[in-house]
C-alpha positions in Angstrom: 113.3 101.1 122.4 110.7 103.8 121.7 110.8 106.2 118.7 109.0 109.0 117.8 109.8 109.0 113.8 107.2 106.5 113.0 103.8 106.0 113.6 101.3 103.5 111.8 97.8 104.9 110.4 94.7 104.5 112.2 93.5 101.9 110.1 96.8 99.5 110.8 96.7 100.2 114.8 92.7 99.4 114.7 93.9 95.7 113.5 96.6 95.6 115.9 94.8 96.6 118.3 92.1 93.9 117.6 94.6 91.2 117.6 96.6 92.3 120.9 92.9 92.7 122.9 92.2 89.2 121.6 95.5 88.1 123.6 97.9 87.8 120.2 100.7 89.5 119.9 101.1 91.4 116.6 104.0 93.6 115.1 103.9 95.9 111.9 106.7 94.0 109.8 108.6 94.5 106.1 109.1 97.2 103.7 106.3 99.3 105.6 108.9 99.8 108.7 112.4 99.4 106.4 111.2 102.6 104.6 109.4 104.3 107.1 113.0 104.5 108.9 114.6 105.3 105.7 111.6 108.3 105.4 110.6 106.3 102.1 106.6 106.5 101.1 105.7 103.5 103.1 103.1 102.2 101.0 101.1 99.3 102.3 101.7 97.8 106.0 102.0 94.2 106.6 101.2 92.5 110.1 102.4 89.5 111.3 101.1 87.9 114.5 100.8 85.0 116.5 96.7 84.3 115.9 96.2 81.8 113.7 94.6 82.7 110.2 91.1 80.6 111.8 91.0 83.4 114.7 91.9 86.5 112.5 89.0 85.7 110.2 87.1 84.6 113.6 87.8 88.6 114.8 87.6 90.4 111.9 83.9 91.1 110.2 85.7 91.1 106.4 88.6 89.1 105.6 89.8 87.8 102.7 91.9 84.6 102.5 94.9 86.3 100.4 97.1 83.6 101.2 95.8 81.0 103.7 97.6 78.6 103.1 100.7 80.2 103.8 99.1 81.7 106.8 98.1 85.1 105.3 94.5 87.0 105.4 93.8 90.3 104.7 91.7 92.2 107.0 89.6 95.0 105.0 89.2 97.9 107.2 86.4 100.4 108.0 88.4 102.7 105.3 87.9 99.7 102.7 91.9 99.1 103.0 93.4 95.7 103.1 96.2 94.9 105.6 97.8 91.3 105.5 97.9 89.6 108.3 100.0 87.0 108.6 100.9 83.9 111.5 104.4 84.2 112.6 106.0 80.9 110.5 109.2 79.7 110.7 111.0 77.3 108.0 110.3 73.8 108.3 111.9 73.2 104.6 113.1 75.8 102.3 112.6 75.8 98.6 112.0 79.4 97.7 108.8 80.8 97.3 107.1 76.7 97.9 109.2 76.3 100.9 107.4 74.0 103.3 106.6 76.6 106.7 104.7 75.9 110.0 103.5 78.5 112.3 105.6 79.5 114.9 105.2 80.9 118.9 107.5 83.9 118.6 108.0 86.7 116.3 112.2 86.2 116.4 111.5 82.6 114.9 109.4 84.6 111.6 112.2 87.4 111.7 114.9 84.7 111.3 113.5 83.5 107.8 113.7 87.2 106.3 116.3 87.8 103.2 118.1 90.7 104.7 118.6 92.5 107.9 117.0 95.6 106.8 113.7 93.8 106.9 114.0 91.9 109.7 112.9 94.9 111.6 109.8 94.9 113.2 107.8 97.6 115.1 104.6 97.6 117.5 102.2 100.3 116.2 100.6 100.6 119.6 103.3 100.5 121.9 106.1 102.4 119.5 108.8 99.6 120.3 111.0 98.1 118.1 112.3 94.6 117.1 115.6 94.0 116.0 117.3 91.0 116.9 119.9 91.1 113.3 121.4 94.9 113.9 119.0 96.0 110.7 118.0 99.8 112.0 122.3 99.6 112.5 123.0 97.9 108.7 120.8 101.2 107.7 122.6 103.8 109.5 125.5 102.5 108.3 124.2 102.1 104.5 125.2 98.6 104.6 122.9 95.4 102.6 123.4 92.2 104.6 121.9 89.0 105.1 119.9 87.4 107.6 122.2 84.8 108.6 124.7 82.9 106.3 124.5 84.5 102.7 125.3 81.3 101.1 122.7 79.4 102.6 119.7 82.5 102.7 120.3 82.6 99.1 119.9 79.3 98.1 117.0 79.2 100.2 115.3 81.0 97.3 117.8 82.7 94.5 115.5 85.5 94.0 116.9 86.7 97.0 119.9 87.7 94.7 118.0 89.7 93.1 115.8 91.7 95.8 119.3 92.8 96.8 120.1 94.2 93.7 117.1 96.4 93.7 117.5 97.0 97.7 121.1 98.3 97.2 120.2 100.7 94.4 116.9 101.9 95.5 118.1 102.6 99.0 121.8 103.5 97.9 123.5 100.3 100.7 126.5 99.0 100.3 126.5 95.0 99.9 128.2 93.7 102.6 131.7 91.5 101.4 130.3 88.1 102.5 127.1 89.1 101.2 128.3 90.0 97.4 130.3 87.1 97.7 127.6 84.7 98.0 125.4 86.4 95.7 128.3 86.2 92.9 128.5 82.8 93.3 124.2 82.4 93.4 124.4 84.1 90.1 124.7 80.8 88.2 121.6 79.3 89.4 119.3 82.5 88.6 118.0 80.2 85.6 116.1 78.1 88.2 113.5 81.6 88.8 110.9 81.4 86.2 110.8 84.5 83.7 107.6 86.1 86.0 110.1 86.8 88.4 113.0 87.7 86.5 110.7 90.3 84.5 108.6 91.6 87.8 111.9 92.2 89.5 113.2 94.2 86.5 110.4 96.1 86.3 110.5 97.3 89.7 113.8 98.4 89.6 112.4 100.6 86.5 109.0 101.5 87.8 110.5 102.9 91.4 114.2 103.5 91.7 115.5 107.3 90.5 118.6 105.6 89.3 118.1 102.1 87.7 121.4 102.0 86.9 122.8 101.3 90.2 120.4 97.9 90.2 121.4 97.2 86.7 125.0 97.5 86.8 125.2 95.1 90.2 123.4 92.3 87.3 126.7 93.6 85.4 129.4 93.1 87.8 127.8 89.8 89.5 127.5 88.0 86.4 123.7 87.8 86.9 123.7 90.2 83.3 124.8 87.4 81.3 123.0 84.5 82.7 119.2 86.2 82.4 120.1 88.9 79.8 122.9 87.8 77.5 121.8 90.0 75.0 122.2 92.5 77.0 125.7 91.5 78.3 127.2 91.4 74.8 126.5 95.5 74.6 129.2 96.3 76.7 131.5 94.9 73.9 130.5 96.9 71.6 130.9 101.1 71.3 128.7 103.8 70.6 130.4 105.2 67.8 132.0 108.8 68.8 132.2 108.4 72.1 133.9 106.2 74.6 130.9 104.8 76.2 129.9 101.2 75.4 126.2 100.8 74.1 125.2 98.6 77.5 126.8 102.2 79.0 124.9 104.5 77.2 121.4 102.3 77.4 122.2 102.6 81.9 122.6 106.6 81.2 119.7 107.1 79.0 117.3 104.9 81.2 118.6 106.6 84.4 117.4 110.4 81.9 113.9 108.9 82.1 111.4 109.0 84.4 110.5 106.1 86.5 106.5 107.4 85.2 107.2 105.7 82.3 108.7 102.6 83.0 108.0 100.9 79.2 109.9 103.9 77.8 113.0 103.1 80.5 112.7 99.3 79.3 112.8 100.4 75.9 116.1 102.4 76.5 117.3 100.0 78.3 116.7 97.1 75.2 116.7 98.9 72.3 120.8 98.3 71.7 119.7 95.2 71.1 117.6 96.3 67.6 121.0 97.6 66.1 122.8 94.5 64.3 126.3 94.0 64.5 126.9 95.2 60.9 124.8 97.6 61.5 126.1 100.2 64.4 124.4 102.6 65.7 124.4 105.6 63.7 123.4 103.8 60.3 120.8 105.4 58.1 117.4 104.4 58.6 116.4 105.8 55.2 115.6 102.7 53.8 115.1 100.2 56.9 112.8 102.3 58.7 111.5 101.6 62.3 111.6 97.6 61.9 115.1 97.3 62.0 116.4 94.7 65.2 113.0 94.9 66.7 112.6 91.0 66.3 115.3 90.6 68.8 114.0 92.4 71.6 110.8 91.0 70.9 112.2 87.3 71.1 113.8 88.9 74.8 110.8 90.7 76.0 108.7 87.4 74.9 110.7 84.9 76.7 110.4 87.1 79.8 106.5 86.5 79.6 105.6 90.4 78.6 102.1 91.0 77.3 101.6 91.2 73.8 100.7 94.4 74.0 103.9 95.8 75.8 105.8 93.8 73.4 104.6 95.2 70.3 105.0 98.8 72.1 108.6 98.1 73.1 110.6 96.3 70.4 108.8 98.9 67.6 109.7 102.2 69.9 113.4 100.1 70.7 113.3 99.3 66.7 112.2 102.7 65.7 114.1 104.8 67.7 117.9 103.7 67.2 118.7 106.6 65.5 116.8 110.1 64.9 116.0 111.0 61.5 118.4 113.2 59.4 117.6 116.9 59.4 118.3 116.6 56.0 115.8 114.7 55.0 112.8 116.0 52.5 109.2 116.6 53.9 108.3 113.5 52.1 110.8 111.1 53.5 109.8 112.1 57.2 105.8 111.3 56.2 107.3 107.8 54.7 109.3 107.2 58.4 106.4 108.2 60.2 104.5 105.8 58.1 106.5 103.2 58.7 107.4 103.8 62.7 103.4 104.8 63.6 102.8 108.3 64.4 101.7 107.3 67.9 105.0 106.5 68.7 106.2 109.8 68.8 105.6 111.5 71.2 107.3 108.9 73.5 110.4 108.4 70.7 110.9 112.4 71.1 111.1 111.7 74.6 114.0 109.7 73.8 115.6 111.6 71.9 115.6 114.6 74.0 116.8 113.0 77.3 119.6 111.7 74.9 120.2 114.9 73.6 120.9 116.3 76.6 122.9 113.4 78.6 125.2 114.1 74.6 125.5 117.9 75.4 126.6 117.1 79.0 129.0 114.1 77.9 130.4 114.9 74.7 129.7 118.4 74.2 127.5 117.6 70.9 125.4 120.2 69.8 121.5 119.3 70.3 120.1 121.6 67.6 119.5 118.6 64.6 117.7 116.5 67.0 115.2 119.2 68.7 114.9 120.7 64.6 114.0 117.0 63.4 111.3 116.7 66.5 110.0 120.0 65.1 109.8 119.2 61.6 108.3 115.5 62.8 105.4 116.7 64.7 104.8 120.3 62.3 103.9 116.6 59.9 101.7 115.1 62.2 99.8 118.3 62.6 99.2 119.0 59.4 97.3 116.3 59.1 99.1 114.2 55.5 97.8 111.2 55.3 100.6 108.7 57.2 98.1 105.7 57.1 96.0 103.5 55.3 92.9 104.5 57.5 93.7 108.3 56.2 93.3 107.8 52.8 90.2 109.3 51.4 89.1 106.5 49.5 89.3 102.4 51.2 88.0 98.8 50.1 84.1 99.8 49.7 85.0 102.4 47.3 86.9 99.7 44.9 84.4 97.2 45.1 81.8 99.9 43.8 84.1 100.6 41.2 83.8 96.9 40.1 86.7 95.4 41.9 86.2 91.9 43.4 87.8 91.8 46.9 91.2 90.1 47.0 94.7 90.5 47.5 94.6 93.3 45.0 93.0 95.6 47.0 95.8 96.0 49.4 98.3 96.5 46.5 96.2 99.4 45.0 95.7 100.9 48.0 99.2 100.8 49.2 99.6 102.4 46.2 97.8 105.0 46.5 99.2 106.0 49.6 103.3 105.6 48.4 102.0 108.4 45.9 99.8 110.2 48.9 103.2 109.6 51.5 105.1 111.8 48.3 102.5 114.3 47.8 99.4 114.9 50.0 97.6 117.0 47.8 96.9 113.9 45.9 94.2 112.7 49.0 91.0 113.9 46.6 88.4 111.0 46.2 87.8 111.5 43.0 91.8 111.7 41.9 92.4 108.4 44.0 89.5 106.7 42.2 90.8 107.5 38.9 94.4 106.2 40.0 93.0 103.5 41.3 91.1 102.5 37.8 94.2 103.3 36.3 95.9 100.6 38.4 93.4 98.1 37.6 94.1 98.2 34.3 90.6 99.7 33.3 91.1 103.9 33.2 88.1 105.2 30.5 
C-alpha cells in the first residue's frame, strides 16, 4: 500500500537509503509514523533494520553506540541529526525494559513485541509502503487503543505498558479497547514494581505534551492505578471544594487542563497542591497567619519519593503550598508585603497564573464573580513594583553593618535583623540606614 500523506526528511531517507544499498532492509518505525498518520508533529524518526549494529557503524562515518547492547546506534547525519537505528529483535525472555532480546530476520518478528497496535506500524521512507500486520492504521481510524497481542500477557511483559496507554488514549483521544482496559485494570496492582523514574517521566509527559491531561489522569482514576502510585492524590476525590459540587481531585484535573502544557511545573503544581490543604483545614481557610508554608511538606514528601530534583521540589510544594487560596481583598497594604514575604515574590507571577486560570474555569462553572481575585493580583504586584523591602537582602542595612557597630556575629544577628524587617514589612519608610542602625542599637540593648 502506497500513500501520499507522509514522507520522511532527507536526512532519515539518506540513512535508509544507505542501509537498503548495503542489502538490509530498513523501515521508519514508532511514534514518528503513529503521528505522522495522526498529522501529529512527528518529532524524531526511529529506524529499525535488519544490519546488525557491527555493519551500521561499519556504513556510517559517525555513529554513536546509544544503545548497543540492545541493538541500537545512532547515525549522526550530514545535518548533525541523530536517527536511531536499531536491529530488528524479537523477545527471547520478557522482563520489561531488561527483557532478554536476540536479533531477528524479519521486521513482523520486531513488530510483534510492540505495546500497542498503533505502533506496530511501520513505513519504508523510500518506497512509501506500509507495514501493518496488527490492523494499527485501522485501530486509528476507528479511534480505538489496543494491544499487540494478548493484553494480559503484553502487559506483564513490562507494566509500564499500562501506563503508555494512559497517555496514548488521552493524547490521541482512542478509545481503550474492552479486553484491553480489562487487562490493564487488573495490571494496576503491580504498577509498584516500576521504579519512581518511570512513574514520574510518564506523568510528566502527559503534562508536558497532552492539551488535556485530564483525560490521562482520570484513566489512573477509574483503573485504580491513582491509588496505588498516588494515594494522596486518590483521597481528594473524597473530599469537596467548598461551594461547589466538584471534588478537590475534580477541580485539581480542571485547573491543570486551564494551563498550558509550556509550563508543565505549574500543571504539576495544580495538579498537587490539594494535597497542601489539611483535612482540618479546607480549602478556603485564611492564610492570614499560616502563610505560603501551609501542607507544602506533603507534596514535597510525594514529589521527593517520585525522584524530582531538589530544585523542582522546592518550586512546586512552596507554589502548591502558597497558592491554596488567594489573598483577601481586604487585607491591609502591610499584610500583602508580610505574605509576599513569606510566599517569595518570585512566585508570583506563576501563582497569578493560577489564580486567573481558576478564576475563569469559577466564572464559567459556578458563575462567581472574578473581580476580588484580578483586584488582589493588582494590589500584589502594584507591591512588588514599588519596590518595599519583602526580604532580608532588601534591607538597607545586613551583618557587616552590626559587626561595625560592635556586635559579635552569632545567632543574634538574625534576630535583629528579622526585626528590623517585621517593622520594615509594616512600614517601608522605615528602610533608612541610619534609622535601622539606631533600632538595631536599640535592640542590642546599647541605644546612646
Amino acid at each position: 500500500m502506497r500513500t501520499s500523506r507522509l514522507r520522511a526528511p532527507p536526512h532519515v531517507r539518506w540513512v535508509a537509503s544507505t542501509l537498503e544499498e548495503a542489502g538490509y532492509e530498513t523501515w521508519a518505525v514508532g511514534g514518528a509514523v503513529r503521528n505522522a498518520l495522526l498529522g501529529v508533529d512527528t518529532g524524531d524518526w526511529d529506524l529499525a533494520t535488519r544490519a546488525p549494529p557491527p555493519v551500521v557503524r561499519r556504513l556510517f562515518p559517525r555513529t554513536v553506540p546509544v544503545g548497543i547492547q540492545h541493538g541500537t546506534v545512532g547515525v549522526l547525519t550530514r545535518q548533525g541529526i541523530l536517527v536511531e537505528v536499531t536491529t530488528f529483535r524479537r523477545d527471547v525472555l520478557p522482563m520489561g525494559r531488561k527483557a532478554l532480546v536476540a536479533f531477528a530476520e524479519t521486521l513482523d518478528e520486531d513488530l510483534s513485541r510492540r505495546d500497542f497496535t498503533i505502533n506496530a506500524i511501520a513505513w519504508h521512507p523510500l518506497r512509501e509502503e506500509f507495514r501493518d500486520p496488527f490492523g494499527g492504521r485501522s485501530d486509528l481510524a476507528a479511534g480505538i487503543l489496543r494491544t499487540v497481542g494478548d493484553p494480559a500477557q503484553r502487559f506483564a511483559e513490562d507494566y509500564l505498558r499500562v501506563l503508555r496507554g494512559f497517555r496514548f488514549s488521552s493524547r490521541f483521544r482512542l478509545r481503550i479497547e474492552g479486553e484491553t482496559w480489562k487487562a490493564l485494570c487488573a495490571a494496576a496492582p503491580f504498577l509498584t514494581r516500576l521504579s519512581a523514574e518511570r512513574i514520574r517521566e510518564e506523568l510528566m509527559k502527559i503534562l508536558a505534551h497532552d492539551p488535556r491531561p485530564s483525560g490521562a489522569l482520570a484513566l489512573y482514576g477509574a483503573s485504580g492505578a491513582l491509588e496505588v502510585l498516588y494515594p494522596e492524590l486518590a483521597v481528594l476525590g473524597e473530599r469537596r471544594r467548598p461551594g461547589t459540587g466538584d471534588s478537590l481531585w475534580c477541580h485539581a484535573l480542571l485547573l491543570t487542563d486551564a494551563l498550558p502544557p509550556s509550563r508543565p511545573l505549574l500543571r504539576l503544581t495544580a495538579l498537587v497542591r490539594g494535597v497542601a490543604v489539611g483535612p482540618e483545614e479546607p480549602e478556603g481557610a485564611t492564610q492570614k497567619q499560616t502563610g505560603g508554608g501551609r501542607g507544602a511538606e506533603g507534596v514535597a514528601a510525594l514529589l521527593f519519593r517520585l525522584r524530582f530534583s531538589n530544585a523542582e521540589i522546592r518550586e512546586v510544594s512552596q507554589l502548591a503550598g502558597a497558592g491554596v487560596e488567594v489573598p483577601s481583598p481586604r487585607w491591609e497594604d502591610k499584610e500583602l508585603r508580610r505574605w509576599l514575604h513569606r510566599v517569595d515574590p518570585r512566585h508570583l507571577p506563576s501563582l497569578c497564573r493560577v489564580w486567573l486560570a481558576e478564576a475563569r474555569l469559577d466564572r464559567a462553572r459556578w458563575g462567581r464573580d472574578p473581580t476580588a481575585v484580578v483586584e488582589v493580583i493588582r494590589r500584589l504586584r502594584q507591591v512588588v513594583r514599588s519596590g518595599a523591602p519583602l526580604s532580608l537582602e532588601q534591607l538597607a542595612v545586613g551583618g557587616r553593618d552590626l559587626v561595625a557597630l560592635g556586635m559579635k556575629p552569632g545567632p543574634e544577628f538574625g534576630v535583629i535583623l528579622q526585626s528590623l524587617l517585621e517593622r520594615v514589612l509594616d512600614d517601608p519608610s522605615l528602610n533608612e540606614r541610619e534609622t535601622l542602625l539606631k533600632e538595631a542599637r536599640r535592640l542590642w540593648g546599647r541605644a546612646p
